[in-house]
Every structure is written in C-alpha cells, then in structure tokens.
Phi, psi and omega in degrees: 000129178304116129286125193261149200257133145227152204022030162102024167235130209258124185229125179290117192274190183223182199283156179088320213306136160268172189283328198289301212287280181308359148273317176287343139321306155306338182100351173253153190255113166251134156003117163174159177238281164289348186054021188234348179083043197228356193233344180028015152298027201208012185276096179252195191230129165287109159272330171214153167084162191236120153340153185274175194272329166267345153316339207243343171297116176122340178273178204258150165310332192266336150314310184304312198289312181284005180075021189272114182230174194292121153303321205270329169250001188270102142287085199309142167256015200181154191273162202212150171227127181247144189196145214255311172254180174231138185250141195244141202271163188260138183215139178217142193229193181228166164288125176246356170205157185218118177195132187278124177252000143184185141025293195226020191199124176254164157238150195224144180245125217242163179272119185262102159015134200259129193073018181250134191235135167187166197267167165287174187067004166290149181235150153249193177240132200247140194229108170312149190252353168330272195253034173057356180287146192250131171213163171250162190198108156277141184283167201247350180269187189209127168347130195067005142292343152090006148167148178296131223237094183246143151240154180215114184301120183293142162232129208280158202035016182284113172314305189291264212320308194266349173310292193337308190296294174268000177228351175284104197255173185285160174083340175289198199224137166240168175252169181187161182232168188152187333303191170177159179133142166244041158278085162189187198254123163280108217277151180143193183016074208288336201256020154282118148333119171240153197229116188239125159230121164218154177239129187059229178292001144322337184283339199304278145032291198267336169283331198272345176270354198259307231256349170299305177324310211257048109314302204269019173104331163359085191294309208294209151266127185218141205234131169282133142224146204234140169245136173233168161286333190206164185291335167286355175265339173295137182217163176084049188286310185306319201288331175288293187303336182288301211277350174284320164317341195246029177196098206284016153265338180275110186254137194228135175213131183238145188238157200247113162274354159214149184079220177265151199247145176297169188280129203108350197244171170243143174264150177141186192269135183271001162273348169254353173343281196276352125325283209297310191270041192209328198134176132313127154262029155295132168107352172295138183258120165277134174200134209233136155204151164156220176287167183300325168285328179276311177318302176303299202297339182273311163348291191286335200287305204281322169285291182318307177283001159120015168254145202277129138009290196282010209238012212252089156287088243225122188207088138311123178271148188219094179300081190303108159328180176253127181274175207271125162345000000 
C-alpha cells in the first residue's frame, strides 16, 4: 500500500483509494467539492513522489511542472509526501550591480544564493531586513546568469520601492523568499507561436521568459509587446531590437498609449494591440504581465480572440499602499 507523508505524518492509502479519500479517512480535511476533478479545489503539491498522469488532467502545464495535481481523482502508484503549500527557506544576499534603465525603473543585481532554484518569469519575495517589510518582484533573470535580476518602478509613496532607489548602495544586503509564480516557459512544441504582453515593469518577467524560449530553441514565432503610456516609460528598446535582429522569429513591438511610438511600434490601447495586429490567436501559447486591470482585460481580449483558456498564462502586478499617516 502506498504511503502519503503529510506535515511528518505517514497515512496508509488503500487499495483503489484517492489521496482525498485516504486522507479524510484519517481526519485530515483537505479543501474540496466536486470530487470528479472538474472544480480543481482539492488541487495540492506532490513534494516528493510524482502523480499519476490523470491526476493532472485539465491543469497548465506550468502547474503540472511543480508538481501539482487533483487528491479527489491520484490514485498514488508509489508513496508520495504531500502539501498544500511549500514554506521556502529565507536567503540573504548582497546587492551586486545598481542601473536607472530610464527614469523611473532601476535594475537591480542580486547575489543568487548557491543551491537556489527557480524558472525565469518567477517572482521572489524581497525583504527589507531593517523591519521585514515584503514586497514581490520579479525576476528578469534566467537560470544561468549567475545572478538575479529585479527591475523595479519608484511608486510614488511606495516604501520598498523608493528604499531601493534611494538608500540601498551595492554590496549591502537584503533578504527575500521565493521563487513562485506559474508564469513561465515550458519547453515542447518548439514550433508554437507565443504571445509576451506586458506593462510597464511587466517587461521584467518576459524579459527572463523571451531569453529562455530562445536557450531552448524555440523555432516557432514570437512576438513581444511591451507598453508604456508615453515613449519615455519604455526601457530596454535597443537590447530588444539587437535581440529580434539576431533571431528572425522574434518580433518586438513597443507601444504606446499617447503620443508617437518609436519606430517600429505601436500606438493604441495594448488590450486591443495583439489582436488587431496578429490576428486570430488560436494555437498561441500567452503570457500576460503587468497591472492587474490591464492583464485581466488581455485575458479576456486574448480568449475572444481565439487563444485557450489553458494555454493563458497570467502574473498580475499588485501594488501595496502606503498606509495612512
């Protein structure tokens, strides 16, 4: 009989048995409804041992990859240690590069920690170590730079955001916990179309997930749009154009909602963008970042126009106030 480990306690499943079953046998509850694998509330993480294959059916790929499948249909084939979360260990690093890439958005380079694993397009959570205040950031780096990568937008009265700018010098040290996030790229179907839209610092993200496509080879066509409100909030232009110049599937178009668009770009509202200039987007693989309002609305824009639900990849940014004087 397979045995499930949860929080350091071994519960004997039985045979035919799902892990939902054999745990609410035992007294432990885990979350859950339909019991058919059609409602995914009962959906928890494999820590060890790997789901059966119909456990995972109906989830994103980038779920499947972390190892998260249904307890109400995994009928385990092996023992498995299980968990509804994962607590992630605290790393403190030091700052190793500092650079204004315009105006309002630094990049900042981190020492990345010896055994820390995580995908591009992942975020971690950066922790002043004064007073523990937390913020998320994603990274912009990619496996195998040999260090971590944030860019990050001053927000006005944003605490984290202006410490950074203005009192954080290289070599001193911040902590952070992390990674998370299922935005990111899965190698297969080399010859799919992908679709990267992001806003404002929404580009970090895409940037560390654009240079991962084209590590693994990635044949098919893919077109970046990265938005700003004016032309002056866009940064990294030249380094996106040397890089589409050198990989004739990468196409970069950066846009604009007022004024003139650099050349090559677009002007207009970036929730109707990649539509108008693309097309049906069935058969497209997506990955959407930036605020929360623009991202949702791409979403929806991006379904209607013919890309699946499941193939939708999504890391909304979400901006803690400044609490009130």
């Amino acid at each position: 009989m397979p045995t499930i480990n949860f929080e350091g306690k071994d519960f004997f499943c039985a045979e035919d048995e799902t892990v939902l079953e054999c745990m609410t046998r035992h007294g432990v509850m885990i979350p859950s409804s339909c019991q058919s694998g059609a409602c995914q509330t009962c959906m928890i993480r494999a820590l060890e041992g790997k789901p059966t294959a119909e456990a995972q059916q109906g989830l994103k790929d980038t779920l499947k990859a972390q190892n998260y499948f249904l307890a109400c249909v995994c009928r385990p084939d092996g023992d498995m240690t299980i968990g509804l979360s994962t607590v992630s260990p605290k790393y403190r690093v030091s700052l190793l590069e500092k650079e204004a890439l315009n105006e309002s958005v630094i990049r900042l380079r981190l020492q990345e920690p010896d055994g820390f694993s995580y995908k591009a397009g992942q975020f971690i959570n950066l922790m002043r170590p004064s007073d523990e205040l937390t913020r998320s950031y994603s990274l912009a780096s990619m496996p195998g730079d040999g260090f971590l990568e944030l860019q990050v937008k001053r927000v006005p009265e944003g605490q984290m955001s202006n410490w950074l700018f203005d009192d954080l010098q290289i070599g001193d040290e911040v902590e952070f916990f992390g990674p998370a996030g299922d935005c990111f790229y899965i190698p297969g179907s080399p010859e799919q179309p992908l679709l990267l839209v992001g806003t404002g610092t929404g580009l970090a993200p895409l940037y560390g997930i654009l240079r991962d496509v084209l590590a693994e080879g990635h044949t098919g066509p893919i077109h970046l749009f990265h938005a700003s409100l004016a032309a002056a909030g866009l940064y990294l232009v030249d380094e996106l154009r040397s890089l589409a110049a050198g990989h004739e599937q990468l196409h970069y178009i950066p846009c604009v909602l007022h004024g003139d668009a650099p050349e090559g770009g677009r002007q207009g509202n970036i929730t109707d963008l990649p539509a108008e200039v693309l097309g049906s987007l069935s058969g497209y693989r997506v990955f959407l970042c930036g605020d929360p309002p623009i991202v949702n609305a791409l979403r929806q824009k991006c379904f209607l126009a013919g890309a699946s639900m499941q193939a939708i990849h999504a890391d909304p940014f979400v901006f803690t106030p400044a609490p009130d004087a």
